[in-house]
C-alpha positions as CSV (number, residue, x, y, z in Angstrom):
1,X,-13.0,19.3,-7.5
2,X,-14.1,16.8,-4.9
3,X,-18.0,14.6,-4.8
4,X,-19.2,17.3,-3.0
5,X,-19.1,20.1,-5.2
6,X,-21.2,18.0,-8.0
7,X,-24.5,18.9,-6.2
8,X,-24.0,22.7,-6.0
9,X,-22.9,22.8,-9.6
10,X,-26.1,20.4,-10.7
11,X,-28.0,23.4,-9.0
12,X,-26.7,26.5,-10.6
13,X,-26.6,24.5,-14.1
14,X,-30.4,23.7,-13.8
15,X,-31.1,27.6,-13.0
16,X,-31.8,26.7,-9.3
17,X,-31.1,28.3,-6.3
18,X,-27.7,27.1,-3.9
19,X,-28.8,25.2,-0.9
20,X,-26.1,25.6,1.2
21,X,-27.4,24.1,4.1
22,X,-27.8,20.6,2.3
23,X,-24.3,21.3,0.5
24,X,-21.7,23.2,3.2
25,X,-18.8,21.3,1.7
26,X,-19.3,21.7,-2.0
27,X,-18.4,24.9,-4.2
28,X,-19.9,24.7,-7.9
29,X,-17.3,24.4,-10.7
30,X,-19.6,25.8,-13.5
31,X,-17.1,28.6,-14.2
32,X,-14.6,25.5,-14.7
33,X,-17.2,24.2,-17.5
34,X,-17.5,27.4,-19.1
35,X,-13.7,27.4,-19.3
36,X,-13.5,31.1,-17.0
37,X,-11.1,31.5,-14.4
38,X,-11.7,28.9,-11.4
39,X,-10.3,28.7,-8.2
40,X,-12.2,26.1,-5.7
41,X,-10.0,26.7,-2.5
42,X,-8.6,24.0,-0.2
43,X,-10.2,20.5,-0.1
44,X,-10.2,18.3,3.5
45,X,-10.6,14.8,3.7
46,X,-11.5,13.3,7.4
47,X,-11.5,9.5,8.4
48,X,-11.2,9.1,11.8
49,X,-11.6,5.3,12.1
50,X,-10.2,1.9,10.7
51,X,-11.2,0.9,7.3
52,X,-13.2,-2.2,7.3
53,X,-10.1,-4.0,5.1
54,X,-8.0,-3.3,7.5
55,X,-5.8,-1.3,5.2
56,X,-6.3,2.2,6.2
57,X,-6.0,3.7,9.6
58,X,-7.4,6.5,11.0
59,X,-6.3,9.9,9.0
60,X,-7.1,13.4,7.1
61,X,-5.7,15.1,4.4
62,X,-5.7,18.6,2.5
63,X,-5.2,19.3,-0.7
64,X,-4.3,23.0,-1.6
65,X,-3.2,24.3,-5.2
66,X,-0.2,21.7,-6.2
67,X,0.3,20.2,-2.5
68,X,-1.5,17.3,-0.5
69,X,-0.7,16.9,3.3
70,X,-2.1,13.5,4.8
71,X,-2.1,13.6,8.7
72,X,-2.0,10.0,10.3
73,X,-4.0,9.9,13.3
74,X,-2.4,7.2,15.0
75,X,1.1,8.9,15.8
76,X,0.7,12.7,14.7
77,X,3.0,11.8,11.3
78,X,2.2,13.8,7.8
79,X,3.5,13.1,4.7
80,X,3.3,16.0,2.1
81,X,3.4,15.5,-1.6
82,X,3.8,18.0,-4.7
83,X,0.7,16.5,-7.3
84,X,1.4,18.7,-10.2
85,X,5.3,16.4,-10.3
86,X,4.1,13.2,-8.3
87,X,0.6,12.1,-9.0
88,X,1.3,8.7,-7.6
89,X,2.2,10.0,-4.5
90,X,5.6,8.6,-4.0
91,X,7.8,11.4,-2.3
92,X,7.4,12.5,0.6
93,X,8.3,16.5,1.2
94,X,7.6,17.1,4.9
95,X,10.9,17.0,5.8
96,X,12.1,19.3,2.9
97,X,9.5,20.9,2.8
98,X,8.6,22.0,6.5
99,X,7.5,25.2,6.0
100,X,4.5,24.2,3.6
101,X,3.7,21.3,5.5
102,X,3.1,23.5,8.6
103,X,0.8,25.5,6.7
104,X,-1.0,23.2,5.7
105,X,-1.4,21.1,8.8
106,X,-2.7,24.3,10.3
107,X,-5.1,24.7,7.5
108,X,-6.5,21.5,8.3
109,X,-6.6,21.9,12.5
110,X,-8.6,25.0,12.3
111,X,-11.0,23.4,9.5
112,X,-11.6,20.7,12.1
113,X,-12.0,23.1,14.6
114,X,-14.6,24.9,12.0
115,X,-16.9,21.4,11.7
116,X,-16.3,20.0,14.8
117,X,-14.6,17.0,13.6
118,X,-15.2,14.4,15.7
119,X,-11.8,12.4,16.6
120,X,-10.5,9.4,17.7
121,X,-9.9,8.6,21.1
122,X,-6.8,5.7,22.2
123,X,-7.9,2.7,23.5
124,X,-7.4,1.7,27.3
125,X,-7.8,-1.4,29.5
126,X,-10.9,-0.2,30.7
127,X,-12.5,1.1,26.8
128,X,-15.8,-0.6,25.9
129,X,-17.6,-0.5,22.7
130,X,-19.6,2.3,22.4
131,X,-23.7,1.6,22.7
132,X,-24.8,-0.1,19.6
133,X,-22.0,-0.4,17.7
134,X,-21.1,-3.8,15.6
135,X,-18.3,-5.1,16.8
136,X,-16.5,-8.1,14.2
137,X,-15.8,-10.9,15.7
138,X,-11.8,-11.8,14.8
139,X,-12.3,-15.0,11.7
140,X,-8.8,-15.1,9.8
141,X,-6.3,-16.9,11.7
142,X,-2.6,-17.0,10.5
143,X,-2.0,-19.5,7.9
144,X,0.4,-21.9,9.9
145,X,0.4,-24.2,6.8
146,X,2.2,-21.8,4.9
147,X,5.5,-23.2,4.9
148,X,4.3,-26.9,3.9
149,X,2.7,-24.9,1.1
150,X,6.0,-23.1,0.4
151,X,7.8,-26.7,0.1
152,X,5.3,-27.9,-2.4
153,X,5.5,-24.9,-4.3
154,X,9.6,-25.0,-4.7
155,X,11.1,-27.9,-2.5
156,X,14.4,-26.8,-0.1
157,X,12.7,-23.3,0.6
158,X,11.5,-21.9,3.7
159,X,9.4,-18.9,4.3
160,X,9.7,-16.7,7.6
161,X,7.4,-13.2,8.5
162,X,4.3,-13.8,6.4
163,X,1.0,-11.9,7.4
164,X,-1.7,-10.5,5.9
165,X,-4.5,-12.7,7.2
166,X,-7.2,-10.6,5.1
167,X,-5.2,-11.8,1.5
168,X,-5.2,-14.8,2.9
169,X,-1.5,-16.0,1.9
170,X,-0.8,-19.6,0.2
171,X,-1.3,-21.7,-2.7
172,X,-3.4,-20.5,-5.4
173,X,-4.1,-23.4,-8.3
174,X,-4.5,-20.9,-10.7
175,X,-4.0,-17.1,-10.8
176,X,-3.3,-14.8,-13.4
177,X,-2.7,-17.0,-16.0
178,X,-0.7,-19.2,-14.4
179,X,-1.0,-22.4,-12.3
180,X,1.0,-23.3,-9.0
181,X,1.2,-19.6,-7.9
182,X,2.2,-18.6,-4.0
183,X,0.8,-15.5,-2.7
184,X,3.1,-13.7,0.7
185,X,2.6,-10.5,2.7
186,X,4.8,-9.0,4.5
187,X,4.8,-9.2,8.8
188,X,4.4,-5.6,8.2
189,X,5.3,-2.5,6.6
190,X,8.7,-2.5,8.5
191,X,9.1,-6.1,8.3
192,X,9.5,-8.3,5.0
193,X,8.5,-12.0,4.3
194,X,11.5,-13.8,3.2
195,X,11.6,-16.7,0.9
196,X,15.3,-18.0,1.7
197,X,17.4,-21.8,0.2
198,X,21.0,-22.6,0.8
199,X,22.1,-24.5,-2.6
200,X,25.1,-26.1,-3.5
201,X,26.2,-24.5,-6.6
202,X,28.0,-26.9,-8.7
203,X,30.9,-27.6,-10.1
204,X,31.4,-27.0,-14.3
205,X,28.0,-26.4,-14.9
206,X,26.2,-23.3,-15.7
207,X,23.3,-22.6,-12.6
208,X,21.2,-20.2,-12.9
209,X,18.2,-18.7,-10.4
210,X,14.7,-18.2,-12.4
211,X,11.4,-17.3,-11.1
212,X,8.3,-14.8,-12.0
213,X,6.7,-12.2,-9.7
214,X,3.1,-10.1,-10.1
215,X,1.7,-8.0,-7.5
216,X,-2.0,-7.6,-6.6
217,X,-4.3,-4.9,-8.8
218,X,-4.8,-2.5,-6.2
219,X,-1.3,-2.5,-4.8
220,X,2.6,-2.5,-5.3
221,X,5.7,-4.1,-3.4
222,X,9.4,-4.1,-3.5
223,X,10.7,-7.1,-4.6
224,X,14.9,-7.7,-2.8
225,X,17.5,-10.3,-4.2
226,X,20.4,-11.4,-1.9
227,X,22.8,-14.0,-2.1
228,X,25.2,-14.3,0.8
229,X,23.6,-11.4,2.3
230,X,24.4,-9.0,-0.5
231,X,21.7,-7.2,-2.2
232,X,21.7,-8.1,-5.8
233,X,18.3,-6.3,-7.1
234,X,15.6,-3.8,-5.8
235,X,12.9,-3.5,-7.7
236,X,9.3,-2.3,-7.5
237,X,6.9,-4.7,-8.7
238,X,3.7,-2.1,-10.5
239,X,2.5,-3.7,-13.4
240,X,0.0,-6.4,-12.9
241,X,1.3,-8.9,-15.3
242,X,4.0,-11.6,-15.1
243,X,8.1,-10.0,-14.9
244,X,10.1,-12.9,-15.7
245,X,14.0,-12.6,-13.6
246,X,17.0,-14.9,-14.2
247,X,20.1,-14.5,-12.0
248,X,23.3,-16.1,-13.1
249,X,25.1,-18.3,-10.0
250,X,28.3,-20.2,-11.7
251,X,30.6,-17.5,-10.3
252,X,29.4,-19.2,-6.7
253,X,30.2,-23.1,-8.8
254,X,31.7,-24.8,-5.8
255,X,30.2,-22.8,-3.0
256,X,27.0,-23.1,-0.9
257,X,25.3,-19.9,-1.2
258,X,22.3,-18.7,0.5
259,X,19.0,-16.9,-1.4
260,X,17.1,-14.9,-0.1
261,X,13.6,-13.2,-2.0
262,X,11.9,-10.4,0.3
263,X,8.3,-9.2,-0.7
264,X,9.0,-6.0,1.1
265,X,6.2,-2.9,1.1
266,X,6.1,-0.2,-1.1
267,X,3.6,1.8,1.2
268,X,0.9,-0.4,3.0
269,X,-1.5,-1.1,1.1
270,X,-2.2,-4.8,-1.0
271,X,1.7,-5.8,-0.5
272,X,0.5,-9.2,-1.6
273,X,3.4,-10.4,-4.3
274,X,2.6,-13.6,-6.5
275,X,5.0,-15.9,-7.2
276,X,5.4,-18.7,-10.0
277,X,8.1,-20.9,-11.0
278,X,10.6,-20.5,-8.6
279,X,13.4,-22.9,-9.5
280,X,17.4,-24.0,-10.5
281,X,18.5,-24.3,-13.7
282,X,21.1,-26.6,-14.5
């Protein structure tokens, strides 16, 4: 069932007539309540512009029984998932998958086709604003104090490819629970930001390598570990509470070995990763 079909079914529960010229979209799901066979047929989604959080570009989707296609409008790219064994949406089918996701990307032309979905159009040199229409004024500039922030956060660090202007990336005093956090983005979704030290590991002592992570509500990201360019751990960061990580560096005592800590994304969507305590111990 979608938003739609809550008006139809309002209707028919009340004893009233269908409207469906004030409800074209929505099917009533009354035989649902009543526990009878139910079968409510496809479901479309359209949003043919940019979100206003910049998170979400232009796209549809259909769902259809167990499947979801989602159609990116920017480059002609789908992405189809099975819901019934991946509610979180987290692997992609289109490519095993190609006859279903035909299907279903045909389903969803015609059913444009059906409403006249209106589409976007690419931009030009020569494309003005259409007539009336608000357009925002660019405020967030990139946070070139970043990597003095980095340094007071954990001295002999650097930070390289931040972005994401609208989270705003930097020092927080306080942040879930914990004070002195830094919040990075990634550049973008193919590009990490990287945290990176060279450190002299000494000499008969035990060193270790201890931090905490957290990721924003709305969102997850992949946090990356590699010492001399080896990948030590990939993990993704979902829970939004404090994971605690230790890495053990005397089999490096003697050697000057370089760190580095990626906040790499998941999807695209809230990649911000927070970080706390980032330090040696000796």
């Amino acid at each position: 069932m979608t938003g739609t079909d809550f008006y139809p079914t309002l209707l028919e529960m009340l004893g009233l007539p269908a409207l469906p010229d004030q409800h074209q979209d929505g099917r009533s799901f009354v035989p649902a309540l009543k526990a009878k066979p139910y079968e409510r047929g496809p479901i479309y989604w359209h949003f043919p512009h940019y979100s206003n959080h910049g998170y979400q570009s232009p796209n549809g989707a259909i769902r259809s029984g167990r499947y979801k296609l989602i159609e990116y409008y920017e480059n002609g790219t789908v992405q189809l998932f099975d819901l019934e064994n991946d509610i979180g949406e987290r692997k992609d089918l289109a490519k095993s998958k190609p006859e279903i996701a035909q299907k279903l990307k045909k389903m969803f032309h015609d059913w444009r086709k059906e409403v006249d979905a209106k589409m976007p159009y690419p931009k030009t040199a020569t494309s003005k604003p259409a007539p009336g229409a608000r357009v925002a004024k660019p405020v967030n500039k990139p946070n070139n104090n970043l990597p003095a922030d980095v340094k007071k956060f954990a001295p002999g660090w650097t930070i390289k490819n931040w972005g994401g202007l609208g989270m705003k990336p930097g020092l927080r005093k306080a942040w879930g629970g914990r004070k002195n956090v830094l919040l990075t983005h990634p550049l973008s979704r193919e590009i990490p930001c990287v945290l990176s030290r060279s450190i002299d590991v000494p000499a008969g002592k035990k060193t270790a390598l201890t931090f905490a992570v957290n990721n924003h509500p709305k969102g997850n990201w992949t946090l990356l570990v590699r010492i001399d360019g080896v990948e030590v751990l990939r993990k993704s960061i979902e829970e939004s509470s404090w994971q605690e990580f230790q890495f053990d560096l005397t089999k490096h005592a003697g050697e000057t070995i370089k760190i580095e800590l990626e906040n790499r994304a998941s999807d695209w969507a809230f990649e911000a990763a927070s970080w706390s305590q980032i330090k040696l111990v000796k």
